[in-house]
N, C-alpha and C positions, 0 to 999 in steps of 0.2 A: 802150143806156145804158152809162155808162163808169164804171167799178168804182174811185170814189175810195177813198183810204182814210182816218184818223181825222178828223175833221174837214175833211172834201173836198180833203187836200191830196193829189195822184197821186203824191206822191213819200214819201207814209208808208209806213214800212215793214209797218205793221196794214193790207193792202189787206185789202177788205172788211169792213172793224171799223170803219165809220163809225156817223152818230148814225142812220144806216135801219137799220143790223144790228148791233146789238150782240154777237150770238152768232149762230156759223156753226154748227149745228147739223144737221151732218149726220151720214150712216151713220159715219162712221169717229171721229166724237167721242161720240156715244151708246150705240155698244156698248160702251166700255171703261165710259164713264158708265154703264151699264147694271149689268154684271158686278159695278163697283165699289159700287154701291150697293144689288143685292142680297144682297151678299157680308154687306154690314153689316147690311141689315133681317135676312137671317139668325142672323149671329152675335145681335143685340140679341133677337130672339125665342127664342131657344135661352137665353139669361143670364138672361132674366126667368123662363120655366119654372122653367130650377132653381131660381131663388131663392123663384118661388113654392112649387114641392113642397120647398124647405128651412124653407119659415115665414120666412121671415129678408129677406121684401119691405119695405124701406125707404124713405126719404124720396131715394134718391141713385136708389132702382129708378124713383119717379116720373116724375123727370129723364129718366131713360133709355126711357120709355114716351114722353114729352113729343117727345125728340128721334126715336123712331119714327116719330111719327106726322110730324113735320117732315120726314124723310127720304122718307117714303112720298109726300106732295107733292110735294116737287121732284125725285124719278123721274115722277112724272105728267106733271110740267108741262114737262120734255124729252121727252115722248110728245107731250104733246097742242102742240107748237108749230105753230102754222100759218103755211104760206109765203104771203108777201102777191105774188108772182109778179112781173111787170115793169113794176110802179108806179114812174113817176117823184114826188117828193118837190121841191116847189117849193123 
């Protein structure tokens, strides 16, 4: 199979970023992805404590509960990506 790239043309400079793959997902994009995204579930769970033991949980803490849990998904879903292996695509 011959590794076009965006839109099947060989001479994109996006090789592999066609409409079969959108994201190359591999070890060396996920660990940083990794790091960077528990860095933040960390920091956001350490911000909401104190602000719960300060009494002073808000409508903006909400928000920032909301995008937790966003964050917590989309480190999943660069986990749980499954390779569809060496399917040609008509």
């Amino acid at each position: 199979m011959r590794n076009f790239g965006a839109n099947g043309d060989p001479d994109s400079p996006f090789l592999g970023l066609g409409s079969d793959n959108p994201q190359p997902w591999t070890l060396a994009v996920k660990t940083p992805a990794t790091v960077a995204h528990t860095v933040a579930i960390l920091a956001t769970i350490l911000r909401l404590l104190h602000r719960w033991r300060l009494s002073r949980f808000s409508w903006e803490d909400t928000w920032a509960t909301l995008a937790l849990i966003c964050d917590i998904g989309c480190l999943a879903s660069v986990w749980m990506q499954v390779s569809r292996g060496n399917c040609e695509f008509p």
